[in-house]
C-alpha positions as CSV (number, residue, x, y, z in Angstrom):
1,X,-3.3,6.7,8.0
2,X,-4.0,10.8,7.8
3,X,-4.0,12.8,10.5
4,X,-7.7,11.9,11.1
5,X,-7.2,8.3,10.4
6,X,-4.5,8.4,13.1
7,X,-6.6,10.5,15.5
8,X,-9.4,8.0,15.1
9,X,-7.1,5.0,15.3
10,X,-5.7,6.5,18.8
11,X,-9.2,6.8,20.1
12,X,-10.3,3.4,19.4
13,X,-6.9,1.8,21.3
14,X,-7.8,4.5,24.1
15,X,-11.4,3.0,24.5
16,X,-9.0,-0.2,27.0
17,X,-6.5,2.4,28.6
18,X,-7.4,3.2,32.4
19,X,-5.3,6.1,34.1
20,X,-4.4,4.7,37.9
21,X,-4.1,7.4,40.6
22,X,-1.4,8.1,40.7
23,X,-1.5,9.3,36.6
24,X,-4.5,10.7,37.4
25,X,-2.5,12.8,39.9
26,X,0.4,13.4,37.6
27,X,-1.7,14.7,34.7
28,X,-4.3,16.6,37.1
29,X,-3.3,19.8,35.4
30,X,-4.4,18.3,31.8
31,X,-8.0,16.6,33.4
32,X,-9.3,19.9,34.4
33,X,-8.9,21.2,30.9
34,X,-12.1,20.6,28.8
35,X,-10.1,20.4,25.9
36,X,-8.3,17.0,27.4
37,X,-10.1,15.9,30.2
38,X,-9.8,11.9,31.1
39,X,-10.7,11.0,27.5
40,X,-8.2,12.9,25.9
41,X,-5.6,11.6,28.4
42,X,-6.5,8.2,27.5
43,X,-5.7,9.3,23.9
44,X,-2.4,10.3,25.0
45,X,-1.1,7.1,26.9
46,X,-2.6,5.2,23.8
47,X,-0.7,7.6,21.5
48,X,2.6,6.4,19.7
49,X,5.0,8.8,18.7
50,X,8.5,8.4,16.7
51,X,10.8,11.1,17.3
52,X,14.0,11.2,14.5
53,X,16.7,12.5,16.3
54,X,17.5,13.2,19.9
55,X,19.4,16.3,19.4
56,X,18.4,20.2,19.3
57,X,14.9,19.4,18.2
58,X,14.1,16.4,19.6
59,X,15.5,17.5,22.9
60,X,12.5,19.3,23.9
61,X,9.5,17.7,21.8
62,X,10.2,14.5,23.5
63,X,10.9,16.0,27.1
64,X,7.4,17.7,26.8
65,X,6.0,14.5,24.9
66,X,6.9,12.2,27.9
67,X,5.6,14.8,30.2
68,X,2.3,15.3,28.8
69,X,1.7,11.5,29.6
70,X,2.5,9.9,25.5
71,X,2.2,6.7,26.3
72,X,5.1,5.3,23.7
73,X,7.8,7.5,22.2
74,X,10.1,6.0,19.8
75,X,13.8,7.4,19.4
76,X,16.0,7.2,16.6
77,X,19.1,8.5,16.7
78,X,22.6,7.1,16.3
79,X,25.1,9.6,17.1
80,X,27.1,10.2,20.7
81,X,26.8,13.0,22.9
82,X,29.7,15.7,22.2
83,X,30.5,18.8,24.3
84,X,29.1,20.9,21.0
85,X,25.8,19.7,21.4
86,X,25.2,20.7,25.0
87,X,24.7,24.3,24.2
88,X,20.9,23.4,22.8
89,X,20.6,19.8,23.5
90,X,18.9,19.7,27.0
91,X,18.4,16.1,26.7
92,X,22.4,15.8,27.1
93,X,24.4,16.8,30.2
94,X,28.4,17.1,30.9
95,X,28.8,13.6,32.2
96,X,27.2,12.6,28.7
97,X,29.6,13.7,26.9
98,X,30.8,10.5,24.6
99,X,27.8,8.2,25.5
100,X,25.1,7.2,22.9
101,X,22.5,10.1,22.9
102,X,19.6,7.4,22.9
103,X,21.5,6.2,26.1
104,X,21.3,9.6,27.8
105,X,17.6,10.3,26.2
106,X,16.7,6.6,28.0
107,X,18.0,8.5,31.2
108,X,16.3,11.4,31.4
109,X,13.0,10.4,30.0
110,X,12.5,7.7,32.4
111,X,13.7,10.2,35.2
112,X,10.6,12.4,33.8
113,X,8.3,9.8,33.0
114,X,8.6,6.2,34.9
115,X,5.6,4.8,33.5
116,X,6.8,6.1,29.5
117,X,7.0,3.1,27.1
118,X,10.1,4.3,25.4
119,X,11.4,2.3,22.3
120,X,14.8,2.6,20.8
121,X,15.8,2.9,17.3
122,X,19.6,3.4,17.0
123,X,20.7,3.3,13.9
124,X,20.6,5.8,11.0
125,X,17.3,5.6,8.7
126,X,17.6,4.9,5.2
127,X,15.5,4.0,2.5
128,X,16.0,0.3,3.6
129,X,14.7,0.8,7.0
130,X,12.6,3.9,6.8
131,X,9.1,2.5,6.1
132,X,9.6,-0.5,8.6
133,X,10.8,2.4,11.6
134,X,7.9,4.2,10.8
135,X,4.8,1.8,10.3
136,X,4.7,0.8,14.0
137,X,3.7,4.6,14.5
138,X,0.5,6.9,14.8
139,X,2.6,10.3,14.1
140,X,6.4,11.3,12.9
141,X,8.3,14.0,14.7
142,X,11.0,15.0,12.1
143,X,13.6,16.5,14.3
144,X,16.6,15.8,11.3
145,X,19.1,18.6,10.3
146,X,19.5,17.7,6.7
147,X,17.3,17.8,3.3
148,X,17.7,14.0,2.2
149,X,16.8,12.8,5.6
150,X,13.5,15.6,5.2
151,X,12.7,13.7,2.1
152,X,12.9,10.7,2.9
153,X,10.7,10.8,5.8
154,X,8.5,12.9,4.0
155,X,8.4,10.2,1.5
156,X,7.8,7.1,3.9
157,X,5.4,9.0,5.9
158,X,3.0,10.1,2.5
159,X,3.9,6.4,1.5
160,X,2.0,5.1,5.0
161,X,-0.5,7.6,5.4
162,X,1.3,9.1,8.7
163,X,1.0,12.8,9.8
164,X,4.4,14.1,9.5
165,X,5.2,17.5,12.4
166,X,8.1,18.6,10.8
167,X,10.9,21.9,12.3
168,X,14.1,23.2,11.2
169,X,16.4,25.4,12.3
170,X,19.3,27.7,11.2
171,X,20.9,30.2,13.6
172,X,18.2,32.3,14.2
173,X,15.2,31.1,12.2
174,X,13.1,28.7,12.5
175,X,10.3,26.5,10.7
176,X,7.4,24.2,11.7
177,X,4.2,22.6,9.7
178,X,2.5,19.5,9.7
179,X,2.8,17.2,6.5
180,X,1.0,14.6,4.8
181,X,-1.9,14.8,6.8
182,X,-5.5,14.2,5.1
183,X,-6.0,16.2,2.3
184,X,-3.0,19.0,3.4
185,X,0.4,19.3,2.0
186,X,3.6,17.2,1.9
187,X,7.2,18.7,2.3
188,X,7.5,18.3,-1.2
189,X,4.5,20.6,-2.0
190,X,6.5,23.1,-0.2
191,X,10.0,22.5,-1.5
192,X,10.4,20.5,-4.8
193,X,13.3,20.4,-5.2
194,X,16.5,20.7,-2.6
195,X,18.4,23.4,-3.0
196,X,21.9,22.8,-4.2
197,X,24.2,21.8,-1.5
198,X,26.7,24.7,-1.4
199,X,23.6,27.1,-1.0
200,X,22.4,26.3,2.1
201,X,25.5,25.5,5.1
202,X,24.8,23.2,7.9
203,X,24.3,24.0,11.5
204,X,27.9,23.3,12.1
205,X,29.0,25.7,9.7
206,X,26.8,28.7,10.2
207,X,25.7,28.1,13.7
208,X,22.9,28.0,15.8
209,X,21.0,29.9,18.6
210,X,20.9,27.5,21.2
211,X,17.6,28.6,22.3
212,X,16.4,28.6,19.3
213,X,15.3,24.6,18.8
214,X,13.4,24.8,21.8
215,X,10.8,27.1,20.9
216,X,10.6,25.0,17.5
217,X,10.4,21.8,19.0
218,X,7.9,23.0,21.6
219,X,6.2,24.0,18.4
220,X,6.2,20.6,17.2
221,X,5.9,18.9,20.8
222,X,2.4,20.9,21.0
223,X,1.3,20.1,17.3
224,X,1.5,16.3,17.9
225,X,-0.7,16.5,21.4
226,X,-3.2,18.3,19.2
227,X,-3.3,15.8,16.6
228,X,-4.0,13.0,19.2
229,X,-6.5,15.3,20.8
230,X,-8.1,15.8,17.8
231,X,-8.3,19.5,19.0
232,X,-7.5,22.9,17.7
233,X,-6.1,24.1,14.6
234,X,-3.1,22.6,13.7
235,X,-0.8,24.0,11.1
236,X,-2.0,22.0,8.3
237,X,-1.5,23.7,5.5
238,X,0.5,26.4,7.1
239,X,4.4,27.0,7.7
240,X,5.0,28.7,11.0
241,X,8.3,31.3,10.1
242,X,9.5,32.4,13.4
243,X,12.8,35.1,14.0
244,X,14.1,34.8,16.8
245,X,16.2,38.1,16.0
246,X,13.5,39.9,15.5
247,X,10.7,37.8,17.8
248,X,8.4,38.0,15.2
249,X,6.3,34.5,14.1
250,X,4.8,34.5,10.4
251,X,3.1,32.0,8.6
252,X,3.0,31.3,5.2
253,X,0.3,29.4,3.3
254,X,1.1,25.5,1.8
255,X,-1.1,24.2,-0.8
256,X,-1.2,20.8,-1.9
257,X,0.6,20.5,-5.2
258,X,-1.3,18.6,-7.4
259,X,1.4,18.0,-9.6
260,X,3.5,16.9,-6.6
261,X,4.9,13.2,-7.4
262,X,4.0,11.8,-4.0
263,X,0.8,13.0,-2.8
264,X,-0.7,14.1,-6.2
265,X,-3.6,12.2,-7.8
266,X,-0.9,10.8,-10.6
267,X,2.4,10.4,-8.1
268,X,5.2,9.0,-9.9
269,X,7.3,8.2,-6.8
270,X,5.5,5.3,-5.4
271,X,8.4,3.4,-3.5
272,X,11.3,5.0,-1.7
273,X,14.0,6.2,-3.7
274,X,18.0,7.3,-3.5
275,X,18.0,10.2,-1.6
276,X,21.4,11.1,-1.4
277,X,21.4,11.2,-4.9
278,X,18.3,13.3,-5.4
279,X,19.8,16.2,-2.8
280,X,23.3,15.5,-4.7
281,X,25.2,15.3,-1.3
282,X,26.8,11.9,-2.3
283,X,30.1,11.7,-0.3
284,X,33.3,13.3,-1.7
285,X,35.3,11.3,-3.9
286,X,37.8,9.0,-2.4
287,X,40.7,11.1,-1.5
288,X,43.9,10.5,-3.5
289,X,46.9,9.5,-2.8
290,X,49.4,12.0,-1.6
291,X,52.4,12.2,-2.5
292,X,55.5,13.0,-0.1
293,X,57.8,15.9,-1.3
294,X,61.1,14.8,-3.6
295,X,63.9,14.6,-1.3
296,X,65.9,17.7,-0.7
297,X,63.5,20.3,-2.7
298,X,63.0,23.7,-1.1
299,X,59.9,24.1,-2.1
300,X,56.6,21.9,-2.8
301,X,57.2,19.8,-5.9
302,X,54.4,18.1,-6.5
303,X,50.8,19.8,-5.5
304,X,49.0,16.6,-4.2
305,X,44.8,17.0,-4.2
306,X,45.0,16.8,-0.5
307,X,47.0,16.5,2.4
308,X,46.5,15.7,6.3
309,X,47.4,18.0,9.0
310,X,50.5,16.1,10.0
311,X,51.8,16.3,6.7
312,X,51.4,19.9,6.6
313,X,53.3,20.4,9.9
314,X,56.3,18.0,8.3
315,X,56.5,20.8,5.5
316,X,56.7,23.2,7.9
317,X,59.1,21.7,10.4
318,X,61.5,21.6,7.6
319,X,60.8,25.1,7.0
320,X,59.2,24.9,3.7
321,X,56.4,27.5,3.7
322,X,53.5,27.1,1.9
323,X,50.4,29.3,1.0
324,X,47.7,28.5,3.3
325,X,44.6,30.2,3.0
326,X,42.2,30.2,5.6
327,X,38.1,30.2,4.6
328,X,36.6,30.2,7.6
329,X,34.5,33.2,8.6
330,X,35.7,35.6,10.9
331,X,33.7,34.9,14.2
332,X,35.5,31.4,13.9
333,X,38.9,32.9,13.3
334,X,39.0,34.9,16.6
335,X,38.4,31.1,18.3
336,X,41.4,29.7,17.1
337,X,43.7,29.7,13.4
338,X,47.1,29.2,12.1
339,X,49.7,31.4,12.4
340,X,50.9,30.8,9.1
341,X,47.5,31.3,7.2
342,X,46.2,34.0,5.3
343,X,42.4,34.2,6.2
344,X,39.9,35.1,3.2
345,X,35.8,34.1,3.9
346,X,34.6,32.1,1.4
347,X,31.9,34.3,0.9
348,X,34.1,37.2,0.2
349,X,36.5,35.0,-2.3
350,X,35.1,35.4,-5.4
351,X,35.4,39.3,-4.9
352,X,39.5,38.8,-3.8
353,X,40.5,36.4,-6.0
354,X,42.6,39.1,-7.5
355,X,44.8,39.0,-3.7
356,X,46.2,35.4,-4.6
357,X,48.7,34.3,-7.0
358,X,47.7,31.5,-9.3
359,X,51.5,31.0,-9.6
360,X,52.3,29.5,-6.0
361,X,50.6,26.4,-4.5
362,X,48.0,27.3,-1.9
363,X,46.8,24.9,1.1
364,X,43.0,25.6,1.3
365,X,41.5,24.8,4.7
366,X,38.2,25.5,6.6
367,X,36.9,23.7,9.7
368,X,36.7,20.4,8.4
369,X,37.3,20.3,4.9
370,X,33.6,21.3,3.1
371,X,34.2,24.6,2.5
372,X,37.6,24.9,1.6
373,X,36.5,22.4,-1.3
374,X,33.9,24.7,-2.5
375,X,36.8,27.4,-2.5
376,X,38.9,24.9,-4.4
377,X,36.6,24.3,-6.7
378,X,36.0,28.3,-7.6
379,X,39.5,28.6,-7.2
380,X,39.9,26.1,-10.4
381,X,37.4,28.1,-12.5
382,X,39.5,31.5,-11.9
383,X,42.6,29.2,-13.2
384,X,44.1,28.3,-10.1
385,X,45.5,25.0,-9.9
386,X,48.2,24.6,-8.0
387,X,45.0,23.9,-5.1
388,X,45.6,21.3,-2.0
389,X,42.4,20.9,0.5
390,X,43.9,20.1,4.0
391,X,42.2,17.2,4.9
392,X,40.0,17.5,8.1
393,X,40.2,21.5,8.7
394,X,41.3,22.8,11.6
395,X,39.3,20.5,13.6
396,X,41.7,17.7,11.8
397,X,44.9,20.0,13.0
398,X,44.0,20.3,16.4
399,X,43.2,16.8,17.0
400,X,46.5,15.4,15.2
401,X,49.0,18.3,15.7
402,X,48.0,20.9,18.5
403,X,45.6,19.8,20.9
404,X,46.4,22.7,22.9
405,X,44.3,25.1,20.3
406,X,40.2,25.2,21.5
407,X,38.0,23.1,19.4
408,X,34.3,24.2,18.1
């Protein structure tokens, strides 16, 4: 089902829906439009809409979906609310904080829209579930924050024929375009291949506007009421670029590849496949065992591949003093850092490599633990190998040694 398929399929369940008064009177503001009107209502309670993720993006696409009278909206999401997300995730309030986000999405949907047939999905999707999540659906809201997730629903969407509004986000930038629609583009058209994973850092690394998601997701909310309208000019074709920096909105042209190996006449990807492995983000090797110091040395004996935070603080409760070098960028280190760290970006590293000595052992930490193993591993290519990655980051030091220090 393409975007037209799905339009046409919406109209013909529309043909039984009746509005009652009071929806008439709730979506007064849409019948007046010539562009809606009752028919095009009817196509909206008829609609059915699967939203992945309840978070920055699909905070506001499904507030605005449920407003504008979708008649079901399906969730999937299967993380908990924590105070972090509150600073862009409207669906989410204070007295969320530890609940199921589908749980406090349920709530405030059905505050907005009583009469909303809402459908929850928690659980992650994965290649075993993906096509069976989606099927049920006329159109896919991709509101994920990671490139095998992308893929995949890219993947399962081309494989079912569903329209595919995708966004992204990454502190002040933004994306938006509409996949796998009839004769338009996939997300693989547009990106081949994923970029490696140290290129690109996640939202909780580099950060995020919080406004930022909800002009993208109002971009994506508004996209999938056009497609059910069958109205307007959607973007198709076309990748909306927007700056929130520099409030400008571009748009760059996406032809279909026909050498792309899902939606090309000769696809060679005709079943979902390991996506994990295809973005190379498989989870770090099992960490090792670590060893405790040798009774009575002064200094560390043994350089173990990693260590926890409470381990750490043993070494320097007995007044051992290790080299710990802090990789964090600088707007973190003004939140909160170690006294006894030495702080060096990771993006300024392989320029002051020549400040550390490859002779002493050095503690690498970051906020949780990604980034100080990328420095480990450029560390190791300089020589250095006397290299321990505290386990966790800071994050893992605050909430095992000093909860006193302000988490982020």
């Amino acid at each position: 089902m393409n975007a037209t398929a799905a339009h046409d399929s919406i109209a013909d369940r529309a043909a039984d829906v009746t509005l009652s008064n009071p929806e008439i009177q709730r979506y007064a503001r849409h019948l007046i439009m010539p562009e809606v009107a009752l028919e095009g209502q009817k196509r909206l309670k008829a609609a059915r809409v699967l939203c992945i993720g309840a978070g920055g993006l699909g905070s506001p696409t499904a507030l605005y979906l449920a407003a504008a009278g979708v008649g079901t909206i399906g969730l999937v999401d299967f993380d908990v609310v924590d105070v972090s997300n509150l600073q862009r995730q409207i669906l989410h309030a204070t007295p969320d904080v530890g609940r199921p986000k589908l749980q406090s999405a349920a709530d405030k949907l059905r505050a907005l829209n009583p009469d909303l047939n809402l459908i929850l999905h928690e659980t992650h999707i994965t290649r075993d579930n993906a096509l069976n999540l989606v099927r049920p659906y006329d159109i896919v809201v991709d509101g994920t924050d990671n490139f095998a997730t992308r893929y995949l629903v890219n993947d399962a969407c081309v494989l079912l024929g569903k329209p595919n509004v995708y966004g992204s986000i990454f502190r002040f930038d933004g994306q938006a375009s509409v996949f796998a629609a009839q004769d338009g583009p996939c997300y693989r058209c547009l990106y081949p291949e994923p970029p490696p994973p140290d290129l690109v850092p996640s939202c909780a690394e580099g950060g995020v506007l919080g406004i930022l998601p909800g002009f993208i997701g109002v971009v994506q909310a508004t996209e999938t009421v056009k497609l059910i309208l069958g109205k307007g000019r959607s973007l198709v074709g076309r990748l909306l670029l927007y700056d929130a920096l520099d409030m400008t909105v571009r748009e760059m042209k996406v032809r279909k590849n026909p050498k792309c190996p899902i939606c090309g006449p000769n696809p060679t990807i005709t079943e979902l496949i390991d996506y994990e492995e295809f973005c190379n983000v498989r989870g770090a090797e099992p960490e090792p065992a670590v060893h405790a110091p040798t009774p009575g040395a002064s200094a560390m004996p043994a350089v173990p591949a990693s260590m926890t935070p409470l381990e750490l603080k043993a070494m320097l409760d007995r007044g051992e003093k290790p080299f710990v070098l802090d990789v964090r960028n600088p707007e973190e280190i003004v939140i909160c850092r170690l006294d006894c760290s030495v702080v060096i970006p990771l993006p300024e590293l392989p320029a002051r490599v020549g400040e550390l000595n490859p002779d002493l052992p050095i503690v690498v930490h970051c906020k949780s633990g990604a980034r100080s193993q990328k420095a480990i591993a450029l560390l190791k290519q300089h020589g250095f190998t006397q290299l321990t990655n505290l386990h966790g980051g800071i994050l893992g030091w605050i909430k095992d040694v000093d909860p006193s220090l302000p988490s982020y």
